[in-house]
C-alpha angles and dihedrals in degrees: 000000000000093000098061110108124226120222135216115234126202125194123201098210085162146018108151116111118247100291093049130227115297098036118206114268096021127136096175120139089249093050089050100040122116096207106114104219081061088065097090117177111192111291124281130145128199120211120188134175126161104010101301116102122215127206124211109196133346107242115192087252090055092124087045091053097042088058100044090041089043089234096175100162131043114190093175138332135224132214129214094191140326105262114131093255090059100039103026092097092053086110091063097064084078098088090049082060089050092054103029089049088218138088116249129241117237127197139202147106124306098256090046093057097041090059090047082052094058094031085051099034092144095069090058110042092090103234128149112286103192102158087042091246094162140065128248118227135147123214125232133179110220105203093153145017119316139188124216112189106319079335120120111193125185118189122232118213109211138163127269106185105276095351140051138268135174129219120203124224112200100187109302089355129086128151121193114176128172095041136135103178130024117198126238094246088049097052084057094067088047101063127097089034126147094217138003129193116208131180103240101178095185163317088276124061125265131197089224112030140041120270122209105272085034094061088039092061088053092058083042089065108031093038103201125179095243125019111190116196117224145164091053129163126211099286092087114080101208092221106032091045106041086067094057083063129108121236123286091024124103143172107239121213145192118306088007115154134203136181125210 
């Protein structure tokens, strides 16, 4: 039994940009596909080893993901930065409260926290919660290397636009999305990775995110084995344009899962 060799799982429970694929009011050939790989919630990925289960990032649909991706279990969530696509589902940790019977830890930087403290300031006023309305989290600043469970994690500072976010790397694994600039010393504690997962918007160029080429000359320079797209709008036709990809690229979807 001790050679067997325990792997790490990741679960894409989202890859669609803020507004989601499909967007309101939208009549494109990608919002009115069928094809379900075309079918992208706000970006969120699960990764789980051992038993403990690790969110990166709270989408508004987190309750929906959790249910169609059978997430029973949260042992502690991270968060890339505090936008609304990436917070908005903080209220449904609450049932895992319920169920869990503890609260969960959460993880970001300081200025991050400090934003899901105002936008969730009823968690925090202290009043009387008698029918167990709100969630329990507690708030940690993650300035250095953690561990979760037998999990090591190493933050990765990267460029969003204007502001800050940070991308997480667990072994041979990392996954920065909404970035539109990585730092040399940053892209240092990205090589000899697996796999890496990278937001990639668009075809055309954005001021805040990664387009396409943009996210290709990243996997040209670090050279992982796999690079997984995330964080697209509905530019990307999953089928047409993944063929346009090199090896050892993909576009990842929804309920995607992959094993390291």
């Amino acid at each position: 039994m001790d050679n067997i060799k325990e792997f790490m799982k990741v679960t894409f429970l989202g890859t669609g940009t803020s507004h989601g694929v499909p967007m309101i009011a939208c009549n494109c050939k990608v919002c009115t596909s069928n094809n379900p790989k075309n079918k992208r919630m706000r970006t969120s990925v699960l990764v789980s080893k051992n038993g403990y289960n690790i969110l990166i990032d709270a989408t508004p649909e987190l309750r929906l993901q959790c249910i169609k991706n059978h997430v029973t279990r949260l042992d502690a969530v991270l968060i890339t930065h505090p936008h609304a696509d990436h917070i908005f589902g903080l209220d449904d940790l609450r049932r895992f409260n319920m169920v869990q019977r503890m609260d969960i830890p959460i993880y970001g930087t300081s200025e991050t926290l400090d934003t899901i403290r105002n936008v969730f300031s009823y968690v925090f006023n202290n009043e009387p919660d008698p029918g167990g309305y709100k969630p329990r989290f507690s708030l940690n600043p993650i300035n250095s290397n953690l561990k979760i469970g037998s999990l090591a994690i190493e933050p990765i500072e990267a460029i969003h636009g204007n502001g800050e976010v940070t991308g997480y790397r667990f072994e041979k694994f990392a996954y920065v999305t909404d970035t539109s600039e990585i730092p040399e010393k940053s892209l240092e504690k990205l090589k000899g990775l697996d796999v890496l997962v990278l937001g990639a918007l668009r075809y055309v160029p954005h001021v805040k995110h990664f387009c396409i080429d943009q996210a290709l000359h990243i996997v040209k320079q670090l050279k992982p084995q796999k690079a997984y797209f995330t964080h697209m709008c509905h530019d990307i036709e999953h089928e047409e344009d993944s063929r346009k990809l090199p090896a050892g690229v993909e576009f990842a979807f929804d309920g995607l899962e992959i094993e390291l």
